[in-house]
N, C-alpha and C positions, 0 to 999 in steps of 0.2 A: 929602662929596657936597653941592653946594651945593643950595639947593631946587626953582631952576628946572629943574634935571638931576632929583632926586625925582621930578621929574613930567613928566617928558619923554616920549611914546610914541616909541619908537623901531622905525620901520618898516624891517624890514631885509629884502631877500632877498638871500640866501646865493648870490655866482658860483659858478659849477661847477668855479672852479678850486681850489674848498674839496676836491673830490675828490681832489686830487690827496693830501691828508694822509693816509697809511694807518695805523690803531691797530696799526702793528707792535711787533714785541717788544724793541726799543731803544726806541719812544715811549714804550711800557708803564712800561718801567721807568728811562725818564727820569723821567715823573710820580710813580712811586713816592720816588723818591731825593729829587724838590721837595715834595712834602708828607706826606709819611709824619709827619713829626714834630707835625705837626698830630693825625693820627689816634693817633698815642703818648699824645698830650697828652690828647685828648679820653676815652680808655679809661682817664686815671686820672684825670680830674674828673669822668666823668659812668658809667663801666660801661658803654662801649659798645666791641666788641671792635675795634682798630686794622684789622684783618686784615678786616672787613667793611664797616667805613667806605673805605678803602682800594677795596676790589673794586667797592662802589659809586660811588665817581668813577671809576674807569677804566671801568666800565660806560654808568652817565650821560653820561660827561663826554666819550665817546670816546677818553680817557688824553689829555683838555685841549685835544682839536684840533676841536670841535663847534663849530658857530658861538653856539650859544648860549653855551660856555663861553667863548668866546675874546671876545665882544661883549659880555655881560653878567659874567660872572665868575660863571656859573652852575653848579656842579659835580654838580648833583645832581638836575635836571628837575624842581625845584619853581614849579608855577604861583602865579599870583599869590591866588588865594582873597577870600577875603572879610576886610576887616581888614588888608590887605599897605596900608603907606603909603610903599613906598621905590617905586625907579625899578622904570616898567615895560619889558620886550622884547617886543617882538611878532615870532612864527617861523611857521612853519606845523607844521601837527599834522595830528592825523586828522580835528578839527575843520572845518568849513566857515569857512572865513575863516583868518584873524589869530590866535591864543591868544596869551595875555598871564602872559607867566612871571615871575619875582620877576630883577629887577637886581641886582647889591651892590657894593660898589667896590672887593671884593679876593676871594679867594678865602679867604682867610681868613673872609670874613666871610660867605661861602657856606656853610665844613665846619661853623660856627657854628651857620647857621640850621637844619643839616639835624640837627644833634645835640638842637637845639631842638626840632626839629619831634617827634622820636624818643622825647623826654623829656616833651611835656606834652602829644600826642595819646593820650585813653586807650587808642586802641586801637592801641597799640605797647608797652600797659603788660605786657601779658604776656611779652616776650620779654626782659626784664629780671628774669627767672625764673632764666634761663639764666649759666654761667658765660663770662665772656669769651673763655675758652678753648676754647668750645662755638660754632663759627664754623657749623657744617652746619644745627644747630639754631635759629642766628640766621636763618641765609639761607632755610632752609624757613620760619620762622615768618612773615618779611617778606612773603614769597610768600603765605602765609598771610591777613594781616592787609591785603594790598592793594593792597602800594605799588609794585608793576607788574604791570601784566595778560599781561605774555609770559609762556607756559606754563612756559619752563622756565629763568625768572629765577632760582631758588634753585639749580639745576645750573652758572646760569654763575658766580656768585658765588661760587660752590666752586670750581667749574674754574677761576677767577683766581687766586684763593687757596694752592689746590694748585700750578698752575703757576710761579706769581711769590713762592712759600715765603712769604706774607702773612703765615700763624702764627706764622714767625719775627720779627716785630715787638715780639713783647712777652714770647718764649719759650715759645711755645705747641708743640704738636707737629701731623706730620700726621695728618689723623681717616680712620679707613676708615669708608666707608659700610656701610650694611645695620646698624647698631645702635643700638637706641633706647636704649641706658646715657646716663644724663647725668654729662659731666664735672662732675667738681668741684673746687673749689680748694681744699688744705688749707692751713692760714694758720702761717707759718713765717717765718721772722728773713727769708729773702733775695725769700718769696711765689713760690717755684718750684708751678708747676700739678703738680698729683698728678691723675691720672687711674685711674677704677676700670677693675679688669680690662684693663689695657695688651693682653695678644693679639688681644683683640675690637677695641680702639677705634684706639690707637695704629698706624702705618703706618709704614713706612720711607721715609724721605726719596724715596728713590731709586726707591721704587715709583709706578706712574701709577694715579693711579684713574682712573672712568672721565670724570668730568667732566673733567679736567684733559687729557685725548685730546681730546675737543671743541673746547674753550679754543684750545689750541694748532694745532689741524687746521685750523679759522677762521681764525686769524689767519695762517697759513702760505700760505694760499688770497686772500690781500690782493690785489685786484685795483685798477689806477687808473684803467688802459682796456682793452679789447678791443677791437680793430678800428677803432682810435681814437676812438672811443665812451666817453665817459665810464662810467663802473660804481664799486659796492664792492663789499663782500662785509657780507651781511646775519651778523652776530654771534651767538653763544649768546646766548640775554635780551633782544635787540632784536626792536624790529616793526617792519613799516613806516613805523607813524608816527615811531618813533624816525630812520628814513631820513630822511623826508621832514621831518624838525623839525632835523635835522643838518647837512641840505643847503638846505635852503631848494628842496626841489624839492613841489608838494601828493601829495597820496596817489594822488588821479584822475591826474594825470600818470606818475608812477611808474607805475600800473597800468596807461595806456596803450604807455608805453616799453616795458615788459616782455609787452605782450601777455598778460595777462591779466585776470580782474574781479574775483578777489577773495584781498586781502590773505593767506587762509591758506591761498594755494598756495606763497609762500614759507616754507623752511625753514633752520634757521642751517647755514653755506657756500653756500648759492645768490648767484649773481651778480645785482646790482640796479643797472638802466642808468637812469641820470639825467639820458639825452636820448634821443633818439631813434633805433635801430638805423639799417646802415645799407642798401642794395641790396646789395649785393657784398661779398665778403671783399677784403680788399685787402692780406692776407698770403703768404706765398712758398706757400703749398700752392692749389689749385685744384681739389681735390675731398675730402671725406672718403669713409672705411670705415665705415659702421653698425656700432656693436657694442652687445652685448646690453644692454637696456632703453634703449637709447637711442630719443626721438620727434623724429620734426620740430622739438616746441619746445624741448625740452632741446638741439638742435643749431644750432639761431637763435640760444639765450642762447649757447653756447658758444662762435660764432664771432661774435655782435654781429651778423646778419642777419636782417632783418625775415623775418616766415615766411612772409608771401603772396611775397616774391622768390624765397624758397629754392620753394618749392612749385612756384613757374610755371619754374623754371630746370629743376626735374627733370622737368616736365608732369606733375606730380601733384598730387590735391587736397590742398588744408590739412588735411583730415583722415584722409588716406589713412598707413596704418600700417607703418612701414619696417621691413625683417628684417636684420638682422645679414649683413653683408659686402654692401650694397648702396653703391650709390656714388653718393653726394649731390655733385652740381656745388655748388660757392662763388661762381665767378664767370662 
């Protein structure tokens, strides 16, 4: 990286035809298949489990289709701090303005810094307690100690994990939840992990826990458009800001698109429109059936229709509460 690039700010907003990238389960594990050997490498120079470095790019990185990852070689939503001298990105965030995230000129040189970061922040020293093969206890420690504010970052980390056989990176096994035992590694010619009490901990391949139903239910629900409306699908471990830092779309806008004011009414599978709904359905059906717990707004997101349209089309108020087998005009 030459120096004038070093110090380049680069102002980017992200088209919306980044939308159209969905974190499906071929992107997933195309990205595993291109850097997996990075995270092999990294769990035997540094003791950090492959299977979690791994789940954190697919998480951060959108499985490499983020604008931040794809512009900066960012794989891991490290901002730039205090003391960063390489090139900066500017995306939007949850911030007011611009945030200024760390550059690098390879991805390589991303899974690097984030093993750095891992290794000489003390407060990541703790989870270096734990044995590599101890993936549940990494991901809850993470969660732990800070390094994302979505409530249930350490459930998706697992749920990747689980779903995309991560463990198997380095011969690990699958871990059942509900056990506070810690794995350990007992140290033998070929370094096969021994695990205490196998019934408690150990799982079968073939079994789903529960995070790894999540996982998978998310991303099965990938949405590009509805109603030709731009949308995703909000992910296990993502927030909005995570949306709006991916897309280049701000947080007040997202929240105006979706009709509502505050970020913790989304939950991971809800649908996140990154323009503007529209008046009308403009698909082959021309009314729906209410069914149970379904509202006016749950049926705007559903069909990509603004809700003052839907509301004045049925001559009911925006706030007036639908009963199951009512018939909602579209258009």
């Amino acid at each position: 990286m030459n120096k004038s690039y070093r110090f380049l700010l680069l102002f980017v907003l992200l088209a919306f035809v980044t939308a159209a990238h969905a974190q499906s389960a071929s992107q997933i594990r195309a990205y595993i298949a291109r850097y997996q050997h990075i995270a092999i490498d990294h769990e035997q120079r540094y003791k950090i489990p492959a299977a979690i470095t791994m789940a954190q790019g697919i998480l951060e990185s959108g499985a490499g289709l983020s604008g931040l990852t794809r512009n900066a070689n960012n794989h891991f939503g490290i901002k730039c701090g205090r003391g960063w001298k390489g090139g900066v990105y500017k995306a939007k965030d949850d911030e007011p303005g611009l945030s200024s995230f760390r550059c690098y000129s390879s991805a390589e040189a991303s899974y690097e810094d984030h093993a750095r970061l891992l290794l000489t922040n003390k407060v990541y020293a703790s989870l270096f307690q734990y044995s590599v093969y101890d993936y549940r206890n990494w991901a809850y420690g993470l969660k732990r100690c800070g390094y994302a504010t979505a409530p249930n970052y350490a459930e998706s980390l697992i749920g990747f994990i689980d779903a995309y056989q991560l463990y198997n990176l380095t011969g690990g096994k699958k871990l059942r939840g509900g056990s506070n035992k810690r794995v350990v590694v007992k140290k033998v010619v070929k370094q096969v992990p021994i695990f205490e009490d196998e019934k408690n901990i150990v799982m079968n391949d073939n079994e789903q826990s529960s995070e790894q139903i999540m996982v998978e239910e998310a991303v099965k629900k990938y949405k590009v458009a509805v109603n030709d409306v731009r949308c995703t699908i909000l992910y296990p471990g993502e927030t909005l800001a995570d949306i709006s830092k991916k897309y280049g779309v701000t947080t007040k806008d997202l929240l105006k698109f979706n009709e509502t004011n505050q970020p913790s009414d989304f939950q991971a599978g809800d649908v996140v429109y990154l323009e503007k709904k529209k008046n009308k359905y403009t698909g082959a059906v021309d009314f729906y059936r209410v069914k149970e717990g379904d509202t006016l707004y749950s049926i705007s997101q559903q069909f990509g229709v603004k809700m003052e349209k839907l509301a004045k089309m049925n001559h009911i108020d925006l706030y007036s509460r639908v009963k199951e087998g009512d018939k909602i005009i579209l258009k």
